[in-house]
Backbone bond lengths (Angstrom), bond angles and torsions (degrees), N, CA, C in turn:
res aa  C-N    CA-C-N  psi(-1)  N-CA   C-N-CA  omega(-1)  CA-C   N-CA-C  phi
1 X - - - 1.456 - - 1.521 109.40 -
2 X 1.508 108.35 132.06 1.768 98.97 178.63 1.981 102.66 -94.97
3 X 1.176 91.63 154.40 1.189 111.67 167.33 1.672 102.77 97.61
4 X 0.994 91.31 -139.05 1.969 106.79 -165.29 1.641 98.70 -140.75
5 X 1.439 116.29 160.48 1.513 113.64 168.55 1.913 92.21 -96.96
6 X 1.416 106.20 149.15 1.522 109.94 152.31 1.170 115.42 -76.89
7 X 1.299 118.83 123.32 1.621 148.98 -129.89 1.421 107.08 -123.67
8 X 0.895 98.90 159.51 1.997 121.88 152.04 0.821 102.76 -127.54
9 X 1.878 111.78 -163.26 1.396 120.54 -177.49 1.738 119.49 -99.77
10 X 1.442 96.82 71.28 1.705 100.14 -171.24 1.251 78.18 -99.34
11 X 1.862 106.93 -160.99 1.761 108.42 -178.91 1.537 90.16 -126.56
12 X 0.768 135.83 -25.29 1.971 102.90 -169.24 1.392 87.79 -90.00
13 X 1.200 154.93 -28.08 1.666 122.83 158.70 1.360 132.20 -82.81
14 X 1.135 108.32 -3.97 1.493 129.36 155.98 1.884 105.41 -40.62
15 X 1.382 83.21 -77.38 1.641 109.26 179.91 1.382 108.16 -52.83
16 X 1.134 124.86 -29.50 1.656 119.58 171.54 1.251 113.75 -85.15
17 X 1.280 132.00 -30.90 1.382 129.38 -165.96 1.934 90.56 -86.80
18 X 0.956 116.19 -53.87 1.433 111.00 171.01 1.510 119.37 -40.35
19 X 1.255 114.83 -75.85 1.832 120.46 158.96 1.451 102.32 -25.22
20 X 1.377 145.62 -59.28 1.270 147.98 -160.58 1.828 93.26 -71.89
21 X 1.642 115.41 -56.26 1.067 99.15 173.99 2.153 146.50 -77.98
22 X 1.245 91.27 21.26 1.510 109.40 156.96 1.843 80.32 101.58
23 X 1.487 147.23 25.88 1.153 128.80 160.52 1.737 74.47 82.70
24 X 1.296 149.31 61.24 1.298 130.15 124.90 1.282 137.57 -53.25
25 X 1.346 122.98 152.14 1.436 104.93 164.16 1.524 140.93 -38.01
26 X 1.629 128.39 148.42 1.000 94.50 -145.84 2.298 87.78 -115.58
27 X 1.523 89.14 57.70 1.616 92.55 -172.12 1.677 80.07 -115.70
28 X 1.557 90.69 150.01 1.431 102.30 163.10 1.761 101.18 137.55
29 X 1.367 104.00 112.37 1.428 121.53 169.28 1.835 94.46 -137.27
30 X 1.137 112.52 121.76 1.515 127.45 -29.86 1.682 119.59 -54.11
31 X 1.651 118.96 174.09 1.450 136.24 165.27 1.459 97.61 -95.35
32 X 1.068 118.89 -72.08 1.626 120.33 -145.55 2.420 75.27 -115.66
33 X 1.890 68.57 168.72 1.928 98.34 -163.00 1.361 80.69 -131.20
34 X 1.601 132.59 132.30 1.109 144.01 172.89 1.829 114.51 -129.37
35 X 1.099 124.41 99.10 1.595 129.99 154.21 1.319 100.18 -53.81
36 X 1.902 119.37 124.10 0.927 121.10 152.12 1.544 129.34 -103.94
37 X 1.574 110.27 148.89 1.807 91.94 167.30 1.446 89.20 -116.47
38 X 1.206 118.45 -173.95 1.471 120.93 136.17 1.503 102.83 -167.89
39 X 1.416 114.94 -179.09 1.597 140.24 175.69 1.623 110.67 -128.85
40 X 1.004 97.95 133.60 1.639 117.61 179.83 1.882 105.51 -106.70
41 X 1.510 111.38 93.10 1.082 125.84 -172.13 1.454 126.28 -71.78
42 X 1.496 133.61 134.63 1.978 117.16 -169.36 1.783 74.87 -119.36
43 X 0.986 75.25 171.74 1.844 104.89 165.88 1.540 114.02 -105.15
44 X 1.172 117.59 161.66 1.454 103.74 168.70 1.642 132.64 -49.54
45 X 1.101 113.31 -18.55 1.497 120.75 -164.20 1.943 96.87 -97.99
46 X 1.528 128.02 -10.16 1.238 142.42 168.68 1.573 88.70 83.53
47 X 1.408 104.36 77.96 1.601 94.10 158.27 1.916 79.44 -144.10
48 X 1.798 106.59 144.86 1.242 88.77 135.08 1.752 165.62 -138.63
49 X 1.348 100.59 -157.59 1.655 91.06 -142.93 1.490 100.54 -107.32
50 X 1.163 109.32 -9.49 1.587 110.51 -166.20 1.765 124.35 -174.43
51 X 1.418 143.22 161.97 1.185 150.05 170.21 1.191 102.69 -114.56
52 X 1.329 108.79 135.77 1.624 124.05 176.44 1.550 89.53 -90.26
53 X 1.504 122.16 179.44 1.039 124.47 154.24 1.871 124.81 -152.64
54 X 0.904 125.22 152.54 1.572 102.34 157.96 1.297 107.31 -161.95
55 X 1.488 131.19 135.75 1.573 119.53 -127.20 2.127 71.63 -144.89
56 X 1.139 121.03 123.62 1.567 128.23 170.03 1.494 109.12 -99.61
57 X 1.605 110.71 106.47 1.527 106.55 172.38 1.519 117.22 -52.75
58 X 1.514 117.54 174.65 1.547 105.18 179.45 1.795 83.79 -101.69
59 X 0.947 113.82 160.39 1.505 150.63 166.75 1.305 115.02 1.41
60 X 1.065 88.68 -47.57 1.992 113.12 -167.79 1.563 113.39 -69.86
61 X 1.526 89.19 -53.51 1.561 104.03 -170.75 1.340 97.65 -97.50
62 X 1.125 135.20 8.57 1.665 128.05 172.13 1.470 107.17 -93.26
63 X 1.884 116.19 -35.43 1.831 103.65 169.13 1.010 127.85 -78.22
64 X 1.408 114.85 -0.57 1.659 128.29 -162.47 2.185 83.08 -96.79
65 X 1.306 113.20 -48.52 1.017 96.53 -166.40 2.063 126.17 -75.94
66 X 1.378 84.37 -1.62 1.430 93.60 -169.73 2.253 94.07 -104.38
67 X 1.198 89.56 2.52 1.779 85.06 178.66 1.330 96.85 -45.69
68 X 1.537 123.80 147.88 1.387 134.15 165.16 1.432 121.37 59.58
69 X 1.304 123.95 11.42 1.434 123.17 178.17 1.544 111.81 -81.79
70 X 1.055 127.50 -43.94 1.380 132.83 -158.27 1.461 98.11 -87.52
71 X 1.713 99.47 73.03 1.627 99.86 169.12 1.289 115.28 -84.18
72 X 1.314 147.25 5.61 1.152 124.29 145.50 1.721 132.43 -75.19
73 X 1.479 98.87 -8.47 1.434 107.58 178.12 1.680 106.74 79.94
74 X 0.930 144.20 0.28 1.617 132.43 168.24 1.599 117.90 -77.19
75 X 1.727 111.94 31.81 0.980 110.00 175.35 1.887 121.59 43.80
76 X 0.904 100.86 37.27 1.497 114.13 174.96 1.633 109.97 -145.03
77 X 1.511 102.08 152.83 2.119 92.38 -171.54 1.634 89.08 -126.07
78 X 1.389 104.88 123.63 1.748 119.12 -169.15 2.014 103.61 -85.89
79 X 1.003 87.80 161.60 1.739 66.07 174.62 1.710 119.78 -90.74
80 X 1.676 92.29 -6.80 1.437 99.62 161.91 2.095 122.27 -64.70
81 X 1.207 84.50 -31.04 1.725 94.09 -174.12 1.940 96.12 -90.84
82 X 1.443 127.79 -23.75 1.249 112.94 178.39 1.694 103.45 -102.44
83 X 1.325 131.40 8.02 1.312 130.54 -170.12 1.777 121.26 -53.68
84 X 1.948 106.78 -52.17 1.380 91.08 160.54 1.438 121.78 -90.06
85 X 1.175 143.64 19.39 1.313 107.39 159.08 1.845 113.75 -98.36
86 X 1.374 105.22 11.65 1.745 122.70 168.94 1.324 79.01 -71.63
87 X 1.032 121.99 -49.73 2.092 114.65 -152.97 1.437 100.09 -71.61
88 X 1.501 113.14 -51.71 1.358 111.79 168.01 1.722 138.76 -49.35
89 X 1.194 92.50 -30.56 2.092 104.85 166.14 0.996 101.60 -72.66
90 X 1.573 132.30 -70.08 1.444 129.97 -162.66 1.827 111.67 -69.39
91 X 1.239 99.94 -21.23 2.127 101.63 162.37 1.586 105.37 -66.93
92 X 1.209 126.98 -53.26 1.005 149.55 -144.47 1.983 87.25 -74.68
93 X 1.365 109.25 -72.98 1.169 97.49 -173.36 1.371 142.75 -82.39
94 X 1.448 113.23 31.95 1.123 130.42 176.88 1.418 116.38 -96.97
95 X 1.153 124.32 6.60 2.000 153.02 -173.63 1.546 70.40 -97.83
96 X 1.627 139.34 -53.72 1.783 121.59 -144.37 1.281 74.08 -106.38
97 X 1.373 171.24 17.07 1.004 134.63 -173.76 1.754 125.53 62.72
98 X 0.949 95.13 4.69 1.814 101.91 168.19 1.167 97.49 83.78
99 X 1.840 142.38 16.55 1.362 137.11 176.81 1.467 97.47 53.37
100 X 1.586 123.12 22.18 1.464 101.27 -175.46 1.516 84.82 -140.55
101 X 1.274 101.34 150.11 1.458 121.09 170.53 1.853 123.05 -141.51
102 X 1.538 110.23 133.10 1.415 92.48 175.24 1.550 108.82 -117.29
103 X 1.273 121.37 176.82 1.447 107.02 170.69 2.428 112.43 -162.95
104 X 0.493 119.06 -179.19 1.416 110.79 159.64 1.603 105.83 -138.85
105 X 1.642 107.65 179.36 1.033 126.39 -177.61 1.333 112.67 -128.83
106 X 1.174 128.04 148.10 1.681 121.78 159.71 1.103 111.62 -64.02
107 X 1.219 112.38 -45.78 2.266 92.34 -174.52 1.811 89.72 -136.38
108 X 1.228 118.22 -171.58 1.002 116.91 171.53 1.495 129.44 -100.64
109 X 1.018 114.87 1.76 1.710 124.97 -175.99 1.720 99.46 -120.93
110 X 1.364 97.05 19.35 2.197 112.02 145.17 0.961 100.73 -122.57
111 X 1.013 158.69 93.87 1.285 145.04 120.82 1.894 127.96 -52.54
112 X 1.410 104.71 -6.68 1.737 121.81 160.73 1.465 110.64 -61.04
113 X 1.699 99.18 -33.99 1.523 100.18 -169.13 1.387 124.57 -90.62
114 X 1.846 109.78 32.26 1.175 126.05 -176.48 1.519 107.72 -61.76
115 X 1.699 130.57 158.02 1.046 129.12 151.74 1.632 107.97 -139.73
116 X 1.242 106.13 160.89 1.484 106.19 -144.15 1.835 85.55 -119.75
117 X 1.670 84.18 139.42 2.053 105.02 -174.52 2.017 83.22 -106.96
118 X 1.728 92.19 131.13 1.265 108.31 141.58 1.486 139.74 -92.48
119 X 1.152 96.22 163.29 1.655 112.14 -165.32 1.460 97.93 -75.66
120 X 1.511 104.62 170.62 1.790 122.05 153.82 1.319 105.85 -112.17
121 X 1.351 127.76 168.19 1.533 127.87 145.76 1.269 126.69 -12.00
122 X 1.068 118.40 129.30 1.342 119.57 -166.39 1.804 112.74 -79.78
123 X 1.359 129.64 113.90 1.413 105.76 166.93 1.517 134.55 -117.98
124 X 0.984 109.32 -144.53 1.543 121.80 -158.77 1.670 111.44 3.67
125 X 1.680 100.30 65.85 1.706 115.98 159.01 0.973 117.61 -43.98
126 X 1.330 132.54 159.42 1.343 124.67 120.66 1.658 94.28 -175.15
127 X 1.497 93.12 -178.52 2.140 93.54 -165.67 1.947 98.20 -115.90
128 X 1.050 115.81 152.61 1.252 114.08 155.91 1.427 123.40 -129.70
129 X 0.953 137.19 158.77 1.764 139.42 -153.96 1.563 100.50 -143.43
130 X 1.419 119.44 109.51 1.467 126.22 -174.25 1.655 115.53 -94.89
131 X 1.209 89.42 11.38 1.776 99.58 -172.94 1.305 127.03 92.38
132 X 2.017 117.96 -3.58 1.192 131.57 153.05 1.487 124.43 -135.62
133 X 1.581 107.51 -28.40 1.383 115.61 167.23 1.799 112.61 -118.77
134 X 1.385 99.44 140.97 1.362 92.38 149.41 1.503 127.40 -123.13
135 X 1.300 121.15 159.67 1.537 134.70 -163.73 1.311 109.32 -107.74
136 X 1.008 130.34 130.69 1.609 129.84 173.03 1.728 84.95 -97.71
137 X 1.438 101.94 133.68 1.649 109.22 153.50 1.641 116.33 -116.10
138 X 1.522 119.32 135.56 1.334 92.26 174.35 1.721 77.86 -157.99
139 X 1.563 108.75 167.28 1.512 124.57 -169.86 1.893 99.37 -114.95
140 X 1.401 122.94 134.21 1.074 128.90 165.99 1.491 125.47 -119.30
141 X 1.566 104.33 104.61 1.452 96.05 177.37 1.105 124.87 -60.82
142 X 1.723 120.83 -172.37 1.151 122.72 179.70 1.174 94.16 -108.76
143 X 1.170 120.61 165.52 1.716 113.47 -175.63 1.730 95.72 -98.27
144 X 1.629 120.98 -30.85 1.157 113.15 171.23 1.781 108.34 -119.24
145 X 1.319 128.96 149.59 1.433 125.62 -152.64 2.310 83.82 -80.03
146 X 1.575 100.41 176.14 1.403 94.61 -170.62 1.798 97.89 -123.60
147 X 0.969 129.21 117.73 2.054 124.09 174.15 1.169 69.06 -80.26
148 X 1.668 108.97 112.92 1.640 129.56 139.94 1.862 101.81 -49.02
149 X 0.989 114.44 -65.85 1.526 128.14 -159.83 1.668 102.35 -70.69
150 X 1.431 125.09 -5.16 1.472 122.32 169.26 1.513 101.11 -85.63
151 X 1.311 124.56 1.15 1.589 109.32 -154.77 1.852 93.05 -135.59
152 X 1.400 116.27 140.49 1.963 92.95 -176.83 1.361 89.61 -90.50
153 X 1.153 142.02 40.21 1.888 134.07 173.88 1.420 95.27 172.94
154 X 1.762 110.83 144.62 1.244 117.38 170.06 1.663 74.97 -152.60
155 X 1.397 98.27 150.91 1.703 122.90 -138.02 1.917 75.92 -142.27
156 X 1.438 98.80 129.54 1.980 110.96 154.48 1.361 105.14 -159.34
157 X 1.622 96.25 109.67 1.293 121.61 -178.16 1.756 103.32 -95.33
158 X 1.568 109.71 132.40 1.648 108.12 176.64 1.726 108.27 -121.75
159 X 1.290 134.46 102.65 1.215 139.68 -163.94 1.618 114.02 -176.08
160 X 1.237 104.39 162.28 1.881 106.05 178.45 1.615 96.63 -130.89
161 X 1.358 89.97 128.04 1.377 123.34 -158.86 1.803 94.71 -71.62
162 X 1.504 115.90 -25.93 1.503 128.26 172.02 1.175 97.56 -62.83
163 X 1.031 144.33 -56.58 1.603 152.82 -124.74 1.573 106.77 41.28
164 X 1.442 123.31 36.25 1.708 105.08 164.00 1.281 97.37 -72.08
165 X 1.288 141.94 -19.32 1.577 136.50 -163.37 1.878 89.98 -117.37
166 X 1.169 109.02 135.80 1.514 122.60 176.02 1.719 108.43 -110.09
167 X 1.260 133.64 82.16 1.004 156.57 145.20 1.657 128.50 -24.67
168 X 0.843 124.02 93.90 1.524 141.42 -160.13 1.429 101.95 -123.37
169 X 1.839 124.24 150.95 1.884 107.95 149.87 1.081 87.56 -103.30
170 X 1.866 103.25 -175.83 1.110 125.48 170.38 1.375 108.57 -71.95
171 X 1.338 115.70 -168.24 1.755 126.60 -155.40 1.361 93.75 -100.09
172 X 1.519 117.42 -46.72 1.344 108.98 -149.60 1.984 99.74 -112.22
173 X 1.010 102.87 131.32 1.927 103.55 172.68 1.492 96.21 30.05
174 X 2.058 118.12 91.06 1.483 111.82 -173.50 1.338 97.69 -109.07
175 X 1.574 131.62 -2.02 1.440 119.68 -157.07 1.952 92.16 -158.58
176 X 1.490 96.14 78.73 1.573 96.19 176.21 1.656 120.62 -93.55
177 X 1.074 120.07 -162.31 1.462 129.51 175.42 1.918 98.18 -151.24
178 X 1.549 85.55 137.95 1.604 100.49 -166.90 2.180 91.64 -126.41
179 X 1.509 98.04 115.20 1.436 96.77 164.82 1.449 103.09 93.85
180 X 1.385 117.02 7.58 1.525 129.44 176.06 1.198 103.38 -36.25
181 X 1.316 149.54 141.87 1.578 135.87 116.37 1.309 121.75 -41.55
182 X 1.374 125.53 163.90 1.113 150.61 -179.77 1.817 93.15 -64.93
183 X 1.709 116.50 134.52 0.879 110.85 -175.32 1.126 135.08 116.10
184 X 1.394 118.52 -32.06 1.476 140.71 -138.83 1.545 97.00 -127.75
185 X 1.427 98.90 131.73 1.855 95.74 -158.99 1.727 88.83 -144.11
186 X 1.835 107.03 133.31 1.343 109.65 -168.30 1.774 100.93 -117.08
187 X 1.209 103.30 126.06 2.062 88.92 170.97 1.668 95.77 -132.03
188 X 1.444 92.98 170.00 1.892 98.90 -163.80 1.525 97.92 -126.07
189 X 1.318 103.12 125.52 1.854 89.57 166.74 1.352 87.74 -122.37
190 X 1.996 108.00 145.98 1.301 127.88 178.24 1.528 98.05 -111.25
191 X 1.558 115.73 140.31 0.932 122.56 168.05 1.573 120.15 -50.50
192 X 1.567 98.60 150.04 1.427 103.06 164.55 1.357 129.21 -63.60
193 X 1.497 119.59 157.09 1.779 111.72 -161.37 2.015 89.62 -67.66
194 X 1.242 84.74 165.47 1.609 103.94 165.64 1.009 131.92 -65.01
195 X 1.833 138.45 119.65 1.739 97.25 -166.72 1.679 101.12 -84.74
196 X 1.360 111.37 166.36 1.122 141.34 175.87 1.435 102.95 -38.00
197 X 1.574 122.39 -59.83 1.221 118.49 -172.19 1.530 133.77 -52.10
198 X 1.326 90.90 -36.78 1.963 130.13 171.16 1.239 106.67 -61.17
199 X 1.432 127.10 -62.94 1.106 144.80 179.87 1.608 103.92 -39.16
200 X 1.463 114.71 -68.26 1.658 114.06 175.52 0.994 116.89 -50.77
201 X 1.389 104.53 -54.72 2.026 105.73 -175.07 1.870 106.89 -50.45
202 X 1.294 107.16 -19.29 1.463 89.80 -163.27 1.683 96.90 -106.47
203 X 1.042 126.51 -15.61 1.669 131.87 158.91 1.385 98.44 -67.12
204 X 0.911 156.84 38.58 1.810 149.79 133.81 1.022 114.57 -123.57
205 X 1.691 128.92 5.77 1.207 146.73 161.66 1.797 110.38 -59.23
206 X 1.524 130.80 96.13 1.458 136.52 -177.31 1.718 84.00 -37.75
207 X 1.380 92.93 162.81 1.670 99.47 168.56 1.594 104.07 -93.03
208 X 0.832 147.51 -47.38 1.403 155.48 133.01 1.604 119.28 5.23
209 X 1.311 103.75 -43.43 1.860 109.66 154.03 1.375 112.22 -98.27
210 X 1.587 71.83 159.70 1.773 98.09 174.50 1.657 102.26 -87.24
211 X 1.376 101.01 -174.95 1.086 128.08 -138.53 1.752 96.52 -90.72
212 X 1.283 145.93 105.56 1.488 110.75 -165.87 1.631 106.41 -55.45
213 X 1.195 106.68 -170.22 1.340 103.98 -179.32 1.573 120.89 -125.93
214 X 1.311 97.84 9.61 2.173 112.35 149.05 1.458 102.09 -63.18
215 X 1.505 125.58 -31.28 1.249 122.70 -158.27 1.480 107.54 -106.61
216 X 1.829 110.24 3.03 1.777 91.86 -174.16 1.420 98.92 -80.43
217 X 1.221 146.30 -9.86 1.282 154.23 -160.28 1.549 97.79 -59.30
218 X 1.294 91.20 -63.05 2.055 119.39 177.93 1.576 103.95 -57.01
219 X 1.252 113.69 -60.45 1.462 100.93 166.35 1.507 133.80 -38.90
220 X 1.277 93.58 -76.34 1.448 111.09 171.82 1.478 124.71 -24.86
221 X 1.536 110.37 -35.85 1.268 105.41 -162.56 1.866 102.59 -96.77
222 X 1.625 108.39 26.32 1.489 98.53 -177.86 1.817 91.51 -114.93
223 X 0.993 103.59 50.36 1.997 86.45 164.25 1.334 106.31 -106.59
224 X 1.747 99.99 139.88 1.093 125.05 166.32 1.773 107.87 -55.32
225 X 1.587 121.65 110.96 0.867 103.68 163.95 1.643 133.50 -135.09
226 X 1.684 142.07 176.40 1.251 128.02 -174.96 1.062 99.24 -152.50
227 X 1.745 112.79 147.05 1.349 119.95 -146.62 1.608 93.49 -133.29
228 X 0.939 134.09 138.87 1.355 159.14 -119.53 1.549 105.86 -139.54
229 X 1.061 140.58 102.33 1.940 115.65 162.38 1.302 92.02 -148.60
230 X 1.680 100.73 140.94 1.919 113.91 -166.20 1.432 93.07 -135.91
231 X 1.380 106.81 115.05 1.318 102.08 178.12 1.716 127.43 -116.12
């Protein structure tokens, strides 16, 4: 198989993504730097049905992942020549839950009283490679559709609660809604930066461990998130 799976901190892909990366050290929480976008999808009837996604590695981990793809050699990566290791990210991240979570609330001043919607299979994958980054895109249903407008908040947080993956959006419109009804109003709050101190403690973290758990507190509080109300 070429490439690497997009990982967490299990060990036999641990051990491969390392091997892939020349036997580097094996410190670093986070490994990989991810730009996110996504779309929060309705159906016609305004429920919704699904998250688009498309997640841009940073630099590093985008040439490592395209090593050996371009078997025809025209210096270009087809999605025919990157197709399974698309299959391999989106296998891969269904062990994390897709770093994505959605949920609603009964009113908005609970937000305790979240309950959390699962996914389906992820579809229509695939990766593209712009000549410095590449993007995994892939769509996640809901396994049950969501009445935005039955709920006063529906909450989709995109982040790893480990921080081996460092979770960022993009700059410009990172967290839209496609097929909205009339009504339906989306705002994004991004976590606050990391402090410095946190930041070190968690760069001497083996990749191979988890996260202690004095520190998921600090974690926790970096998800990308967007808040939903359809009225």
């Amino acid at each position: 198989m070429n490439g690497t799976a997009f990982f967490h901190g299990v060990a036999a892909p641990l051990v491969a993504l390392l091997m892939l990366l020349g036997a580097m050290p094996a410190l670093a929480h986070p490994h990989v730097w991810v730009d996110a976008a996504a779309e929060v999808v309705f159906d016609d009837a305004g429920a919704i049905t699904a998250i688009r996604h498309a997640w841009r590695f940073d630099e590093a981990f985008s040439s490592y992942l395209m090593l050996g793809l371009d078997t025809n050699g025209d210096g270009e990566y087809s999605r025919e020549e990157t197709a399974e290791l698309a299959e391999v990210n989106v296998t891969s991240l269904a062990d994390f839950h897709f770093f994505t979570s959605m949920a609603g609330a009964a009113t908005t001043d609970r937000i305790g009283d979240l309950y959390s919607e699962t996914f389906g299979p992820p579809e229509d994958y695939y990766l593209e490679h712009d000549g410095v980054h590449t993007t995994l895109h892939f769509t996640l249903p809901l396994e049950a559709t969501v009445d935005a407008a039955a709920h006063d908040l529906v909450i989709l947080d995109i982040f790893d609660p480990e921080y081996f993956v460092a979770f960022s959006l993009v700059e410009n419109n990172p967290i839209q809604m496609a097929n909205a009804p009339m009504g339906c109003a989306l705002s994004v709050d991004e976590p606050p930066p990391l402090d410095d101190s946190y930041a070190s403690i968690l760069s001497l973290i083996p990749a191979d461990e988890a996260v202690p758990e004095e520190l998921l507190s600090v974690t926790e509080q970096l998800a990308n998130r967007a808040r939903i109300v359809c009225t």
